[in-house]
SEMARSE-31537 format. One line per 4 residues: number of its first residue (from 1); their letters; for each residue x, y, z of C-alpha. Coordinates in nm, 3 decimals, decimal comma. Layout:
NUM) a) X:Y:Z; ... .
END
This chain:
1) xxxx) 2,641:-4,027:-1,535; 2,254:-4,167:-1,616; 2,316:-4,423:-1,279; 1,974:-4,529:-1,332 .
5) xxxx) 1,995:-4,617:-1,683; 2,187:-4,813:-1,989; 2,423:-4,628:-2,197; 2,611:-4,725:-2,507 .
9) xxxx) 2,919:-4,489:-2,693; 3,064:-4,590:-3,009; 3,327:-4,450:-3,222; 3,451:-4,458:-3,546 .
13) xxxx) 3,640:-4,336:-3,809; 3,431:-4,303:-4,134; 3,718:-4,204:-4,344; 3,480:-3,959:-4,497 .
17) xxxx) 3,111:-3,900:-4,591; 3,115:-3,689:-4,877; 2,942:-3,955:-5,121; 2,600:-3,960:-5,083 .
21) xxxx) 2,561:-4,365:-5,065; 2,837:-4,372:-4,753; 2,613:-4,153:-4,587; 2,329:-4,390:-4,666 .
25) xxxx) 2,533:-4,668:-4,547; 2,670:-4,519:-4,190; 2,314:-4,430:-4,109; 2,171:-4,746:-4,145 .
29) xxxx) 2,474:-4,853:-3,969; 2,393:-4,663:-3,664; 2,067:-4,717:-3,653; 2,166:-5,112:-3,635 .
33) xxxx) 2,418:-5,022:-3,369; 2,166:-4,831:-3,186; 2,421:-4,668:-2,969; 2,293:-4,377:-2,711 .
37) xxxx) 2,608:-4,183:-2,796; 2,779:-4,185:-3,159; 3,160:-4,013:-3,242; 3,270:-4,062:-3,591 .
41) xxxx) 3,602:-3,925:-3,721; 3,741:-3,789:-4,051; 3,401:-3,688:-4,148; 3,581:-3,435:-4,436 .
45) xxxx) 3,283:-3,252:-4,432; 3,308:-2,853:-4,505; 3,132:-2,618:-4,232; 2,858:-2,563:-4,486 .
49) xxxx) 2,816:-2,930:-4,562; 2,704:-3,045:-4,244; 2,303:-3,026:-4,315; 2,417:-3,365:-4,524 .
53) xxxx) 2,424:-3,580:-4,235; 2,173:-3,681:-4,079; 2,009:-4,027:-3,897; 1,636:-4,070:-3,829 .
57) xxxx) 1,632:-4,147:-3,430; 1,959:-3,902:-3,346; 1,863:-3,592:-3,406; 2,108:-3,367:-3,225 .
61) xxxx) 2,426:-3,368:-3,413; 2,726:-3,162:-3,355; 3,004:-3,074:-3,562; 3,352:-2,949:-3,587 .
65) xxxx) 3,480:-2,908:-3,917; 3,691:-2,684:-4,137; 3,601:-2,506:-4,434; 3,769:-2,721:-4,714 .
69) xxxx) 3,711:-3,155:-4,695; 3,959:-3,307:-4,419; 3,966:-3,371:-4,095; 3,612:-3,294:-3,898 .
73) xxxx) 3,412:-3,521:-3,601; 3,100:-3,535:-3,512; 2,839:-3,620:-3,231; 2,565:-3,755:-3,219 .
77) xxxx) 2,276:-3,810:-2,972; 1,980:-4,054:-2,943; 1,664:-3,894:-2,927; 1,571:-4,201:-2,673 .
81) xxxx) 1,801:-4,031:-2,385; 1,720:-3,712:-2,245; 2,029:-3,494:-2,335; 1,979:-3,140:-2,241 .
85) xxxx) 2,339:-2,993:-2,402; 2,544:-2,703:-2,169; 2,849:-2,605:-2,346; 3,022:-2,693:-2,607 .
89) xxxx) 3,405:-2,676:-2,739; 3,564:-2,685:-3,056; 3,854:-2,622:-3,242; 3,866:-2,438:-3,548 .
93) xxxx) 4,041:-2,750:-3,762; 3,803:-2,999:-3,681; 4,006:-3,278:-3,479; 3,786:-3,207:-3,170 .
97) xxxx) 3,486:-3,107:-2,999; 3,322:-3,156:-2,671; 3,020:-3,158:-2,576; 2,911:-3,083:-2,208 .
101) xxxx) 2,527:-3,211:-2,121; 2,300:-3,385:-1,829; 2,127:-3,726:-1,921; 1,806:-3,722:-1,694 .
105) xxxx) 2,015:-3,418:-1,499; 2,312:-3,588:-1,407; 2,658:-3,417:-1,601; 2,817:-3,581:-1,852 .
109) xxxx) 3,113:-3,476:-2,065; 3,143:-3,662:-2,425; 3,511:-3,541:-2,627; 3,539:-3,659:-2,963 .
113) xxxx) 3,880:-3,642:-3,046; 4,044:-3,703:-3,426; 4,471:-3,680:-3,387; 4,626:-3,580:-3,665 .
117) xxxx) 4,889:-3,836:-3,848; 5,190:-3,647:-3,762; 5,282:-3,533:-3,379; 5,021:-3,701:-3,263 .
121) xxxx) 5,070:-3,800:-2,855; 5,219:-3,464:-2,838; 4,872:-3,325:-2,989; 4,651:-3,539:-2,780 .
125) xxxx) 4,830:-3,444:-2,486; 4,820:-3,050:-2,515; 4,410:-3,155:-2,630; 4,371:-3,293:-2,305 .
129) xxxx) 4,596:-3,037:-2,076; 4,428:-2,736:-2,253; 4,047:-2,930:-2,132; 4,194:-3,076:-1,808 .
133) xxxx) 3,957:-2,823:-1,648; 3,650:-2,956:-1,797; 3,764:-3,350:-1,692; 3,603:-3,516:-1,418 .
137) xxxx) 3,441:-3,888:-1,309; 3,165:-3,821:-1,570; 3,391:-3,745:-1,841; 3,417:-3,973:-2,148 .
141) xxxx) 3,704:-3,879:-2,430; 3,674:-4,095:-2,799; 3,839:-4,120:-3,073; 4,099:-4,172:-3,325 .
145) xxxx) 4,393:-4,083:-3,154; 4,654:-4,234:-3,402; 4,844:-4,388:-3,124; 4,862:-4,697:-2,979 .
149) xxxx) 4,883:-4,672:-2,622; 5,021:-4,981:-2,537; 5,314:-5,279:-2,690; 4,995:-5,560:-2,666 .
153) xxxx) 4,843:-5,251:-2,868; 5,015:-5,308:-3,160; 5,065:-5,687:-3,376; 5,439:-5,610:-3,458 .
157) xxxx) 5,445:-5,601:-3,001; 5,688:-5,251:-3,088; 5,778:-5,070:-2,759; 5,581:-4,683:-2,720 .
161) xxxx) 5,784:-4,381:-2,779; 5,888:-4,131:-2,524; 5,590:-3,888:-2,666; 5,350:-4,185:-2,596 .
165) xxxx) 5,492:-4,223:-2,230; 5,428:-3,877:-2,165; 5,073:-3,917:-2,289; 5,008:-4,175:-2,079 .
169) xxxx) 5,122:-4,009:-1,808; 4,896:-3,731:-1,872; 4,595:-3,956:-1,901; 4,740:-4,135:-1,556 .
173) xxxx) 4,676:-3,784:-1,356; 4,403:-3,673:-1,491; 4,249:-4,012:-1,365; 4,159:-4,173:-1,709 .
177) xxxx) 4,192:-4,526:-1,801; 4,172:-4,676:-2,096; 3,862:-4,881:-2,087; 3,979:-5,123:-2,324 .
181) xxxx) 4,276:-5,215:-2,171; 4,150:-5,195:-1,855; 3,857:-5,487:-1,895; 4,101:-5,651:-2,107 .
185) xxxx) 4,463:-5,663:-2,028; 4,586:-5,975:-2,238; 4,346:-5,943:-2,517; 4,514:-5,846:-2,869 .
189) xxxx) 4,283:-5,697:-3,076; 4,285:-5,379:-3,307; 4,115:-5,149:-3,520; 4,332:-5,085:-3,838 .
193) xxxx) 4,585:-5,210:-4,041; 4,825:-5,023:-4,192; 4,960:-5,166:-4,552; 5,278:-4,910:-4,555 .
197) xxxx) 5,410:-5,131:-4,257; 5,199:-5,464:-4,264; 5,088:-5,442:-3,949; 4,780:-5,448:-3,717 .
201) xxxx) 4,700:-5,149:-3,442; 4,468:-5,033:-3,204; 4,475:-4,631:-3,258; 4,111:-4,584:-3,146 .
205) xxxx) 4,042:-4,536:-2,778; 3,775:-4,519:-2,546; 3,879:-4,346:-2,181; 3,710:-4,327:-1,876 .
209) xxxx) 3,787:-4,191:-1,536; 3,882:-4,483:-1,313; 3,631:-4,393:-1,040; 3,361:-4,486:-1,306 .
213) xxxx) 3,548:-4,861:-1,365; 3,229:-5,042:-1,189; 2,975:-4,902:-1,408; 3,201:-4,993:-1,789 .
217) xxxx) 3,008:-5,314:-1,855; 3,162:-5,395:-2,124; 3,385:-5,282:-2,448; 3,424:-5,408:-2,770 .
221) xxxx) 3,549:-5,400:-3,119; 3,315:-5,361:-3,397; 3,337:-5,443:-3,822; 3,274:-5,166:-4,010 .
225) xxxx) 3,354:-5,278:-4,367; 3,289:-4,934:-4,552; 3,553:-4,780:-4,332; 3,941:-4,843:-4,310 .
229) xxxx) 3,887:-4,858:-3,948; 3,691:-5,068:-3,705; 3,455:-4,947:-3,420; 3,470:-4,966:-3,072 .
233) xxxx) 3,158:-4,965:-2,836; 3,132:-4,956:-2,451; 2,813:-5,058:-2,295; 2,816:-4,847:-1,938 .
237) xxxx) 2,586:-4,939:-1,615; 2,337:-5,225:-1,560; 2,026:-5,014:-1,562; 1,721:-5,113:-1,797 .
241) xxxx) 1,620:-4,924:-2,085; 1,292:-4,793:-2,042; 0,991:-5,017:-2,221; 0,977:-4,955:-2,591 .
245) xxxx) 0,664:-4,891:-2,729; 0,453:-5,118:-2,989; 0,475:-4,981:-3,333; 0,249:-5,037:-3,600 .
249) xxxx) 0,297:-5,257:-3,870; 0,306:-5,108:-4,190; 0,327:-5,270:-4,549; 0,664:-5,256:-4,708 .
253) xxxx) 0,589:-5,111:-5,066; 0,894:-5,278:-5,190; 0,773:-5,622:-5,177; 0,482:-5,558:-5,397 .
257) xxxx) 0,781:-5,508:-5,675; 0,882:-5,826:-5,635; 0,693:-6,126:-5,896; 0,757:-6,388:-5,600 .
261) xxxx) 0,631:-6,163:-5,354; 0,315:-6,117:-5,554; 0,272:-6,458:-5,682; 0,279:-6,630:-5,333 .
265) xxxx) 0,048:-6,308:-5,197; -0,213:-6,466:-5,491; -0,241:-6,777:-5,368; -0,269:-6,689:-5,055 .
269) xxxx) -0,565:-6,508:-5,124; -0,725:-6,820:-5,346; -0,700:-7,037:-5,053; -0,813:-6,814:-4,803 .
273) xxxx) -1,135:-6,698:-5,018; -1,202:-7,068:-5,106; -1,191:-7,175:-4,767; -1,375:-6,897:-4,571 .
277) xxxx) -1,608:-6,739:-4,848; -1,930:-6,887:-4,754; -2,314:-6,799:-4,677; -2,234:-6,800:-4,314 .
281) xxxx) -1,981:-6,487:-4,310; -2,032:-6,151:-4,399; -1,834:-5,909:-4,628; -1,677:-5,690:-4,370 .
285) xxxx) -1,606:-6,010:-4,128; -1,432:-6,202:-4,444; -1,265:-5,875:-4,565; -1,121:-5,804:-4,157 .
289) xxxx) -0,970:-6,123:-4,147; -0,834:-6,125:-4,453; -0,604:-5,832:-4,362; -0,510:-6,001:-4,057 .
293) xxxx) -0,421:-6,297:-4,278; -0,261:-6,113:-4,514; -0,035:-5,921:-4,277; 0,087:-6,242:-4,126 .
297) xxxx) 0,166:-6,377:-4,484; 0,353:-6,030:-4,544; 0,563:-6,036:-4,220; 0,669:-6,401:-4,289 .
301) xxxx) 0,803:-6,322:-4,656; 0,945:-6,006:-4,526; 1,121:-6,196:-4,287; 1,198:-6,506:-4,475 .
305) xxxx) 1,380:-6,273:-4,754; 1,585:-6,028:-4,501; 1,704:-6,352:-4,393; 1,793:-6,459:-4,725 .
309) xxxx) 1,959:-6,110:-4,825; 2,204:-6,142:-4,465; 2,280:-6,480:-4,586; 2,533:-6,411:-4,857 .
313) xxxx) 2,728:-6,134:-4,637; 2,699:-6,313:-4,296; 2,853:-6,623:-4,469; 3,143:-6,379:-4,607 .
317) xxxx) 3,217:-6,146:-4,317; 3,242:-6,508:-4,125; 3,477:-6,585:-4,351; 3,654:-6,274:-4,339 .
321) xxxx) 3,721:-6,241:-3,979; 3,850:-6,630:-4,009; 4,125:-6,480:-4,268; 4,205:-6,180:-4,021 .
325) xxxx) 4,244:-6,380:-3,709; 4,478:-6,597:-3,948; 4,664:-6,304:-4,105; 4,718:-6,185:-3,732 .
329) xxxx) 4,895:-6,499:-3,635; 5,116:-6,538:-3,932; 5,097:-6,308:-4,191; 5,095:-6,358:-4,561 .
333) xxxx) 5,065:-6,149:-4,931; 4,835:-6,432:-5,030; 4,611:-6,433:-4,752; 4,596:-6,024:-4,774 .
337) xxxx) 4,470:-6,062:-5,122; 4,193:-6,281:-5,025; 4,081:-6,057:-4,727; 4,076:-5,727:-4,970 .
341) xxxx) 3,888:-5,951:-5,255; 3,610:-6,089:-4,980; 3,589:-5,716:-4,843; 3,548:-5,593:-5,240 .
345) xxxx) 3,278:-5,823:-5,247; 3,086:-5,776:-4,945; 3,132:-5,364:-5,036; 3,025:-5,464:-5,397 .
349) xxxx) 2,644:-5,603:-5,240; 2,588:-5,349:-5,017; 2,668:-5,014:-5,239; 2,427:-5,202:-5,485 .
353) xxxx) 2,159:-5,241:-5,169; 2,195:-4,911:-5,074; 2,148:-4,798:-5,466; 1,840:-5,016:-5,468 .
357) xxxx) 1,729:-4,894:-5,157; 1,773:-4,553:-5,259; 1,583:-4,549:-5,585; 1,289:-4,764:-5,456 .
361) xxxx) 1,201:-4,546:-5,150; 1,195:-4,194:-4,990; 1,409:-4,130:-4,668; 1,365:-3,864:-4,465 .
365) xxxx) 1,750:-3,831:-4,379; 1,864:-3,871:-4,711; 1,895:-3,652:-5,015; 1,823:-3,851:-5,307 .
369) xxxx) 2,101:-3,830:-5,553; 2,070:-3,819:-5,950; 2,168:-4,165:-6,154; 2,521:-3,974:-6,214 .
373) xxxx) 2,597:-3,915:-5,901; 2,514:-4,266:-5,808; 2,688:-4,396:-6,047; 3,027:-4,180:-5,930 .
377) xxxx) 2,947:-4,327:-5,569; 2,963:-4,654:-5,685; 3,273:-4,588:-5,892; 3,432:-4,447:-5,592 .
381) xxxx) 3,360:-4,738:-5,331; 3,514:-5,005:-5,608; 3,811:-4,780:-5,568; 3,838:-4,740:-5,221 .
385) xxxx) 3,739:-5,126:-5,180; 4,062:-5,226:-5,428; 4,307:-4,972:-5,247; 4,164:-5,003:-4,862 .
389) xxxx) 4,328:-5,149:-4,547; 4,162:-5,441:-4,378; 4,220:-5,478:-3,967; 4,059:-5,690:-3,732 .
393) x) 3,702:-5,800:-3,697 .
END
């Protein structure tokens, strides 16, 4: 599996992508995450809907999906690794699909699994005895499964059921592991909470087959605030990325709209003309390195107010996972109000962002929605935001 080079997988369950702005939102996710592999879950999208999604830097996607809005996964692929796909396998309901592929020609087998909420070790087992053909050491299987595999998986410590013994005895001969687990054995952390029962879970998995266990680097859970669920990411082999290439710098048009932005641009200018406008330099020498002066000016306030816009989040998502690793311990109604309020609020500036960011510029991978429709997103994330599970950060 790529020996020679760095691979990252992530999963998660987007708990749909229907509204235009969540789309918005999950790619610029992703492209922060900047994993080599990406698996989301309960995309909801309809066979004929799929064109909707779609992230600048991953352009092979895959679907499976039904033809009305539940269920559905989807894969997708970096265009920085050299996937070359073989065969691929679906089901007709959309809970999985696997993709079969060579990074740099060596096989690799992604499944991107999404267990439905009833049945659902019996499900996941039958998935996995119907592809144990197609398993081997380069096999990697994601996903929501719905179960936790283990007591330490689960805050409430409950013992598995016989269904989930019999999964993990499936997943025991077929030589899997679960990664997780695996690197860390005492660690209790999880990717949903579940408000019927007031408890924490880890129902997302990552396996591998155990042969493969020197070349997991590392695993980890992820945030994902627009989502009821949290991510998970493994990092696999110690190989170096190849060398990116310099890109050029280009003006952001969206500071010009700013009256700071301009004003400090102005006086930049005044004090660059007053000090180098003399006899002794020419038009095209004074005009060259004003650009170069200009640019620098440009990057610093671009980077001086990205810095300012994280502020207000990073300050609140610290906060936040404070209150979860406190609601963990001891739980309390109080405390659960708080977290949904912080995550309301942390939802509230980024739908706006991404509404902001929408109207002010042109994305390629985005289809730009009319003020009404906007307007229902945003209606629709302070809904989900007032009704939605919070889990572990």
């Amino acid at each position: 599996m790529a020996i020679n080079n760095h691979l990252s997988i992530i999963t998660l369950n987007v708990n749909g992508l229907n509204a235009p702005i969540k789309r918005h939102r999950v790619a610029e996710w992703i492209k922060r995450q900047k994993p080599s592999i990406c698996c989301l879950q309960e995309t909801h999208l309809r066979t004929k809907d799929t064109y909707r999604l779609k992230v600048k830097g991953w352009g092979k996607i895959f679907h499976a999906n039904r033809h009305d809005r539940k269920a559905g996964v989807a894969t997708l692929i970096s265009d920085k690794i050299d996937f070359k796909t073989k065969d691929i396998k679906k089901d007709k309901e959309g809970h999985y699909l696997m993709i079969k592929g060579s990074i740099q020609g060596e096989d690799v087998t992604i499944v991107n699994i999404y267990a439905p909420n009833t049945g659902t070790p019996r499900y996941t087992q039958q998935i996995l005895t119907d592809i144990k053909g197609d398993i081997d050491e380069n096999t990697i299987i994601v996903g929501d499964l719905n179960t936790p595999l283990t007591s330490m998986d689960r805050s409430s410590r409950q013992k598995t059921n016989k269904a989930t013994e019999i999964l993990k005895e499936t997943i025991e001969k077929l030589d899997l592991i679960d990664i997780f687990r695996t690197l860390h054995p005492k660690k209790a952390e999880y990717t949903f909470f579940s408000n019927a029962h007031g408890t924490f879970s880890r129902i997302d998995h990552i396996l591998g087959h155990k042969a493969n266990l020197n070349k997991f680097r590392s695993i980890e859970i992820i945030s994902s605030i627009f989502s009821d669920h949290n991510a998970m990411k493994l990092e696999i082999n110690h190989g170096k990325s190849k060398e990116k290439k310099p890109t050029p710098w280009r003006l952001n048009n969206m500071l010009l709209k700013n009256q700071w932005v301009n004003e400090e641009i102005k006086k930049e200018i005044k004090n660059y003309l007053e000090t180098n406008d003399n006899e002794d330099t020419t038009s095209q020498n004074l005009w060259d390195a004003a650009k170069a002066v200009l640019r620098g000016k440009f990057i610093a306030i671009q980077a001086f107010l990205k810095k300012e816009e994280r502020s207000q989040i990073d300050n609140l998502t610290l906060h936040l996972n404070e209150l979860e690793k406190e609601e963990q311990r001891s739980p309390k109604v109080s405390r659960r109000k708080e977290i949904i309020k912080i995550k309301e609020e942390i939802n509230k500036i980024e739908t706006q962002k991404t509404i902001e960011k929408i109207n002010k510029t042109k994305s390629w991978f985005f289809e730009k929605p009319s003020h009404s429709n906007l307007e229902q997103d945003r209606d629709a994330h302070s809904h989900h935001c007032s009704s939605t599970s919070f889990w572990k950060s």
